[in-house]
C-alpha positions as CSV (number, residue, x, y, z in Angstrom):
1,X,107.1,128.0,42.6
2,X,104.1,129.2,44.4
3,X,101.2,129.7,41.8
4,X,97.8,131.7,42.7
5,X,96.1,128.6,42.1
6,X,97.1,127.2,45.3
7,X,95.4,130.6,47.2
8,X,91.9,128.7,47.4
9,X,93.2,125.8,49.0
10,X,92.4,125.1,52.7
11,X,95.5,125.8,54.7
12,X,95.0,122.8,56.6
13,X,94.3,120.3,54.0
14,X,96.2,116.7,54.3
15,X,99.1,116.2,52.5
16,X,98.4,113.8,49.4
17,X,100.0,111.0,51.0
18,X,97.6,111.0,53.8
19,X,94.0,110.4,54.0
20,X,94.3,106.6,53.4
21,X,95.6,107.2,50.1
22,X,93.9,109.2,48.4
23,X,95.0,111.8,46.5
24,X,93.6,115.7,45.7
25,X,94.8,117.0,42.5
26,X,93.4,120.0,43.5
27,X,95.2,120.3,46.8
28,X,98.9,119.8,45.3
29,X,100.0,123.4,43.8
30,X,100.9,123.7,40.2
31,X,104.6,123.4,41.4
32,X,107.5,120.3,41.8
33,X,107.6,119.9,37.9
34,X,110.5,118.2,37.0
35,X,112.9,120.1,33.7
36,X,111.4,117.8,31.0
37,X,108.0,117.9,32.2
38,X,107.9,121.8,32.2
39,X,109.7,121.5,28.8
40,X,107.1,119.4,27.1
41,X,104.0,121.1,28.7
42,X,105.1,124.7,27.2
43,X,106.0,122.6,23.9
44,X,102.3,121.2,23.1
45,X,100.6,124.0,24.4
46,X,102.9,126.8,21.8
47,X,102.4,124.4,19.2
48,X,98.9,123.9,19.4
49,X,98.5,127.7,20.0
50,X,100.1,128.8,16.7
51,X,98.6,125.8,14.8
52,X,95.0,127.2,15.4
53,X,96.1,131.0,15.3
54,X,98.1,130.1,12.1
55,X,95.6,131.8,9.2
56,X,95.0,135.1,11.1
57,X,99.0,135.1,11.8
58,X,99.0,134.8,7.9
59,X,97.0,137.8,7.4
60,X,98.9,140.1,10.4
61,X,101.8,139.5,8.1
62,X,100.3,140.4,4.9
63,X,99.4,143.3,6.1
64,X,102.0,144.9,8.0
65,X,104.8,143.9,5.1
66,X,105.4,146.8,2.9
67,X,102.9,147.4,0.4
68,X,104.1,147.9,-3.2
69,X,104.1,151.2,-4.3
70,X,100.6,152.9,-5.2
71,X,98.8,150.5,-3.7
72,X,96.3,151.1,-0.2
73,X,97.8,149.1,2.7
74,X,95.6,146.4,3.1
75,X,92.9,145.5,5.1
76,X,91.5,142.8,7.5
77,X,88.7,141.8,5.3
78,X,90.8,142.6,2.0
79,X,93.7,140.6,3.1
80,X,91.6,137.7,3.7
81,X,89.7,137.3,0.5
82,X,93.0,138.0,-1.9
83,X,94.4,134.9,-0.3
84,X,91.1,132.8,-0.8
85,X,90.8,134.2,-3.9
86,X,94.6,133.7,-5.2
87,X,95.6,130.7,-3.3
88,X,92.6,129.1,-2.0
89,X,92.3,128.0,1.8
90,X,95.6,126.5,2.0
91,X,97.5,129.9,1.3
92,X,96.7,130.8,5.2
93,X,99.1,127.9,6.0
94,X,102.0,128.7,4.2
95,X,104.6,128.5,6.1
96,X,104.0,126.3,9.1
97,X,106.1,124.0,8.9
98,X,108.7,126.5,10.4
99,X,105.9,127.6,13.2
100,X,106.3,123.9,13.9
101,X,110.0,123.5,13.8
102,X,110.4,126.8,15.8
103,X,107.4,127.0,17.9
104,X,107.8,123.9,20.0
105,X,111.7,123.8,21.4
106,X,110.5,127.5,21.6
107,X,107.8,127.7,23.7
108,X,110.1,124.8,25.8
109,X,112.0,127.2,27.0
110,X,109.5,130.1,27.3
111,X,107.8,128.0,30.2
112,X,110.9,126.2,31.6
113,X,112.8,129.6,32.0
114,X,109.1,131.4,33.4
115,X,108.3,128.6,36.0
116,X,112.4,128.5,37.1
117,X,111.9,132.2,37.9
118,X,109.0,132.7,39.2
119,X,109.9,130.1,41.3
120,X,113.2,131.8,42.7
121,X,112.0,134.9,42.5
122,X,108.7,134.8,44.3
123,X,110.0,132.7,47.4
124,X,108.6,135.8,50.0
125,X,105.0,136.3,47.9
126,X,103.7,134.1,45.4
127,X,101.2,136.9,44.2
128,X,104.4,139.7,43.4
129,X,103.3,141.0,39.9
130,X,107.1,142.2,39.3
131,X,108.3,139.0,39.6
132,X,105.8,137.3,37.6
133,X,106.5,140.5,35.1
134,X,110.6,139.7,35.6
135,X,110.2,135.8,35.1
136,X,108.3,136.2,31.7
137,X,110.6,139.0,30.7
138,X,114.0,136.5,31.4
139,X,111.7,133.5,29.5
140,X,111.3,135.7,26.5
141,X,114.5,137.0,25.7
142,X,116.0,133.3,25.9
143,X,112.6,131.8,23.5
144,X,113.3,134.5,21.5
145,X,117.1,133.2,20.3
146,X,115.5,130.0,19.8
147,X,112.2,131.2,17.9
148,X,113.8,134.2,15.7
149,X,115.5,132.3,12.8
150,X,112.6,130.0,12.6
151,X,109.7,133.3,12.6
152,X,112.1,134.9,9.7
153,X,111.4,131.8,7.6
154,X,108.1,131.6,8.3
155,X,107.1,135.3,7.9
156,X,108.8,135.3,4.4
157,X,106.9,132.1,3.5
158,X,103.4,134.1,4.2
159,X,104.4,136.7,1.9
160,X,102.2,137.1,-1.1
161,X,104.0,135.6,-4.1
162,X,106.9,134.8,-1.8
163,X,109.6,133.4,-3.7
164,X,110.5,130.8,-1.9
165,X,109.4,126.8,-2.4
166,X,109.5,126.0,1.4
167,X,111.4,125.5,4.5
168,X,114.4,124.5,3.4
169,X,115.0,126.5,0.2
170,X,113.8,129.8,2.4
171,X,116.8,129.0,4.7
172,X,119.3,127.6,2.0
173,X,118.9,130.9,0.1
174,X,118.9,133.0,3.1
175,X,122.5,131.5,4.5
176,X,123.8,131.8,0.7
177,X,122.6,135.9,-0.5
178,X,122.1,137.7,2.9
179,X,124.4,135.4,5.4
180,X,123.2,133.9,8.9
181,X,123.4,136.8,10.6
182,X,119.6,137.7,8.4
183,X,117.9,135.8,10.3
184,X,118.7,137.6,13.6
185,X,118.2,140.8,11.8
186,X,114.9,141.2,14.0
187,X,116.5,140.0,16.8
188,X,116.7,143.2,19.2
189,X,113.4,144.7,18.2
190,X,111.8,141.3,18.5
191,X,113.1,141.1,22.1
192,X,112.4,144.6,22.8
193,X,109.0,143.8,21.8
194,X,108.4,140.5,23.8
195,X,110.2,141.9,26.9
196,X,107.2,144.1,27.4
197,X,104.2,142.2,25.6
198,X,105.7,139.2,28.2
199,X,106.0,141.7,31.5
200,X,102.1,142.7,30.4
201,X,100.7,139.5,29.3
202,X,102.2,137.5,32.6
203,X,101.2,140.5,34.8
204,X,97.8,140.4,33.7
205,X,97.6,136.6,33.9
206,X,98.8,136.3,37.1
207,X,96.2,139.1,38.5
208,X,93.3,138.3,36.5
209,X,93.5,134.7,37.5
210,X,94.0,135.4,41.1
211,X,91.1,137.6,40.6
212,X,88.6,135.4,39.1
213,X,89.4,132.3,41.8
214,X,88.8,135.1,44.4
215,X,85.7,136.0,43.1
216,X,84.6,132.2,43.1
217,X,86.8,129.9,45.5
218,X,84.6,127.3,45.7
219,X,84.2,126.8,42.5
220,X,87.9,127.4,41.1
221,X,88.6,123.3,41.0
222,X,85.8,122.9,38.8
223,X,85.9,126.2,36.4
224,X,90.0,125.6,36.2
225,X,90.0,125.6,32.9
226,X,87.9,128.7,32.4
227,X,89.7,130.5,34.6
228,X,93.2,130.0,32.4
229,X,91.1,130.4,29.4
230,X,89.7,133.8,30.4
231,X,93.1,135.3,32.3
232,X,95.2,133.7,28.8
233,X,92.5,135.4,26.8
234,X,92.8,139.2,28.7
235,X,96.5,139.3,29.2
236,X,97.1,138.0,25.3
237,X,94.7,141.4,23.9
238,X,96.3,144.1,26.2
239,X,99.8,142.9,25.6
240,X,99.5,142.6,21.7
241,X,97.3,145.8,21.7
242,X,100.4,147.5,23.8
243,X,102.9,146.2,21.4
244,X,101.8,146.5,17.8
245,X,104.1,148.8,16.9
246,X,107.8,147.1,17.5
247,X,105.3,143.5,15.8
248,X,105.0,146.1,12.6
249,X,109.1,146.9,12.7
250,X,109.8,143.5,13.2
251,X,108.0,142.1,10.1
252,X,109.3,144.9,8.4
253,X,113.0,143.3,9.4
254,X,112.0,140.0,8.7
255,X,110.7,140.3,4.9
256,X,112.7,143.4,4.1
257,X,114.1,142.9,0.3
258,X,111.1,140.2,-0.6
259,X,108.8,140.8,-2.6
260,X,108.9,144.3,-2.9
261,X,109.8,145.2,0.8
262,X,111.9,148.0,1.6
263,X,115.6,147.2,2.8
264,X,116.9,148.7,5.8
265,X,120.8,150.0,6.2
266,X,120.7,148.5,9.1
267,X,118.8,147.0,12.0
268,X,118.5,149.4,14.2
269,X,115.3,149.8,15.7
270,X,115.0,153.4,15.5
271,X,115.4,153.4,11.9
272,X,113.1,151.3,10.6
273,X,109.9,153.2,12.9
274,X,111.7,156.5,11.2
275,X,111.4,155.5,7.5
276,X,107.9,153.5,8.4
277,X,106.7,157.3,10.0
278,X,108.2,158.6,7.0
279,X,106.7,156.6,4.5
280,X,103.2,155.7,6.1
281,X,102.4,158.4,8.8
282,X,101.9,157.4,12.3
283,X,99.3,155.0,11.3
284,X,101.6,152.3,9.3
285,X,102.9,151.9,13.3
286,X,99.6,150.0,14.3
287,X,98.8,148.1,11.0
288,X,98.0,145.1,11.5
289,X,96.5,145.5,15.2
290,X,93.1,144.0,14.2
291,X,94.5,140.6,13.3
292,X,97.3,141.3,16.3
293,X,95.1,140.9,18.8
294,X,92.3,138.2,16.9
295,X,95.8,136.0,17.2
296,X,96.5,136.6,20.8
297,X,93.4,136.5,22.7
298,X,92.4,133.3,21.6
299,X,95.9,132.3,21.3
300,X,97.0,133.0,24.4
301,X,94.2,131.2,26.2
302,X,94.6,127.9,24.3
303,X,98.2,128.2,25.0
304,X,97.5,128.6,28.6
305,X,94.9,126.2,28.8
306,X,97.1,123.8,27.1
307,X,99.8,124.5,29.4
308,X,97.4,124.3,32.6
309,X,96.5,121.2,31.4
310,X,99.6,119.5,30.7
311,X,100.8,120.4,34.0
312,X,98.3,118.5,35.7
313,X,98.6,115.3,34.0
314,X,102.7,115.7,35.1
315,X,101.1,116.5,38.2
316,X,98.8,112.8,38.2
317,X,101.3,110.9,36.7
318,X,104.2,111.8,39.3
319,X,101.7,111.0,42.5
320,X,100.7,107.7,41.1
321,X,104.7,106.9,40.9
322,X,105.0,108.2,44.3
323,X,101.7,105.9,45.7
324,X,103.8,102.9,43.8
C-alpha cells in the first residue's frame, strides 16, 4: 500500500535501518501492517467513533422511524428534549451494547479489506481516486454482513418505548416471531447505501488529505493529526449528505413492525422509498439529515484519527522489534 502521506517525504531519505540507528517514524509510509495489526487499528478507532457519536445516532433514528399517525415528524431539537424529558440522559445510550458487539469486528474488517485493496489495486499510482473509491466500496459490502444484524438490534433498541429489555431479548425475539433472515432485511439497501457513502467518503479523504499536506509539506509530520481530523471530518459530511435517503429506507427496514412502524411486503428497496414518497412526500427521503451529518463529520474524523494513530504505534512497535 502506498498512502499520500508518504508524498512529502524526501525521495532520498535513509532507510530506517540506517543512520546509526535511528529511526524516522515519519519517513516509513503508513504501509507493511501486518492482518491483526490492521484488524485492531480499524477495531478501536469504529468503536471509539460510535461511542462518542452514540446520542446523536439515537436521535437520527428517532427521527427517521415512522412516526405514529397524526403526529409531525420530529425534529432535531424536539427529538432531543422528549428523550431528556422521558428517559433522562441515559435514553441517548440505549442500545450500545450492540454498537459495541457489532461495531468493533466490524470496523476490523472495514480497514483490513480497505488497506488490502488499496494496496493491490494502487500498485501503478498511489494517489488513483478510483481505487481508493473501489477499495472502500469492496471494505463495505464485506463490514456490512458483519455489522447488519448487530445495527438491526441496536436501531430497534433506540426506538421510543421500544419493547425490548436489551441485547439479548431484542435478538431472542427477533430469531423466534420474524426468523433470522429479519435481521438482514436491510441488508441490500444498507450496502447500496455504504457502497456509495464509502466510494465518496474514501475519495474525499484520500484527495483532501493529499491536498492539505500539499498545501503545507513541511509541516505535515507535525499537523498529522489535523490533517486526518480535517480530511475524516469533509469526506464523513459529503458522503452522509449524499446518502440520506437509502440511511432513511434502511431504518425504516430495520424497526419496521415496532412500535408503530410500518411493515413492508418485502425488502425491496424500491418499495419502501415508494410507500415513504407516498406517505411523506419527497421530504420524508432526507429526514434525519441534520443529525446524519452532526454523526459523521465528527465521527468520521475521530474514526480516522483513531485509525492514523493506531497505525503508527504498529508502525513503532514493529521497528523497535526489527532494531532488537
Amino acid at each position: 500500500m502506498a498512502d499520500a502521506t508518504t508524498k512529502f517525504h524526501p525521495p532520498d531519505i535513509l532507510p530506517p535501518t540506517a543512520a546509526a540507528g535511528e529511526i524516522s517514524v515519519a519517513a516509513v509510509p503508513y504501509d507493511g501492517l501486518l492482518f491483526w495489526q490492521y484488524m485492531i487499528a480499524g477495531s478501536v478507532a469504529g468503536v471509539v467513533e460510535h461511542t462518542a457519536m452514540f446520542p446523536v445516532d439515537t436521535l437520527k433514528t428517532r427521527m427517521q422511524a415512522r412516526s405514529p399517525p397524526c403526529h409531525p415528524p420530529l425534529g432535531l431539537r424536539h427529538a432531543l428534549r422528549s428523550v431528556l424529558v422521558a428517559e433522562g440522559p441515559l435514553g441517548l445510550y440505549r442500545g450500545i451494547g450492540a454498537m459495541g458487539l457489532g461495531a468493533g469486528p466490524a470496523h476490523a474488517v472495514y480497514f483490513s479489506v480497505y488497506e488490502f485493496s488499496k494496496d493491490y489495486l494502487s500498485r501503478d499510482n498511489p494517489n488513483n481516486p478510483a481505487a481508493h473509491a473501489a477499495s472502500g466500496v469492496l471494505a463495505t459490502v464485506a463490514s456490512d454482513a458483519v455489522f447488519t444484524p448487530m445495527d438491526t438490534v441496536k436501531q430497534r433498541l433506540q426506538l421510543k418505548s421500544s419493547p425490548y429489555k436489551g441485547v439479548m431479548d431484542c435478538i431472542g425475539r427477533v430469531l423466534r416471531e420474524e426468523g433470522f433472515r429479519a435481521f438482514y432485511a436491510s441488508y441490500r439497501t444498507t450496502v447500496l447505501m455504504n457502497a456509495p457513502f464509502t466510494a465518496v467518503h474514501f475519495a474525499t479523504y484520500e484527495a483532501v488529505k493529499r491536498g492539505l499536506i500539499e498545501v503545507s509539506p513541511d509541516s505535515a509530520d507535525d499537523e498529522r493529526l489535523a490533517v486526518h481530523a480535517t480530511a475524516g471530518a469533509a469526506a464523513g459530511a459529503l458522503a452522509a449528505a449524499v446518502t440520506t435517503p437509502l440511511d432513511v429506507v434502511k431504518t425504516q427496514l430495520q424497526c419496521q413492525g415496532v412500535c408503530g412502524c410500518e411493515r413492508f411486503s418485502s425488502s425491496s428497496t424500491g418499495e419502501v422509498i415508494r410507500a415513504i414518497i407516498k406517505r411523506d412526500g419527497f421530504a420524508g427521503l432526507i429526514r434525519g439529515w441534520k443529525p446524519r451529518m452532526l454523526f459523521h463529520a465528527p465521527a468520521a474524523a475521530i474514526c480516522w484519527s483513531t485509525y492514523e494513530a493506531s497505525k503508527s504505534f504498529f508502525h513503532r512497535l514493529n521497528q523497535k522489534k526489527t532494531i532488537i
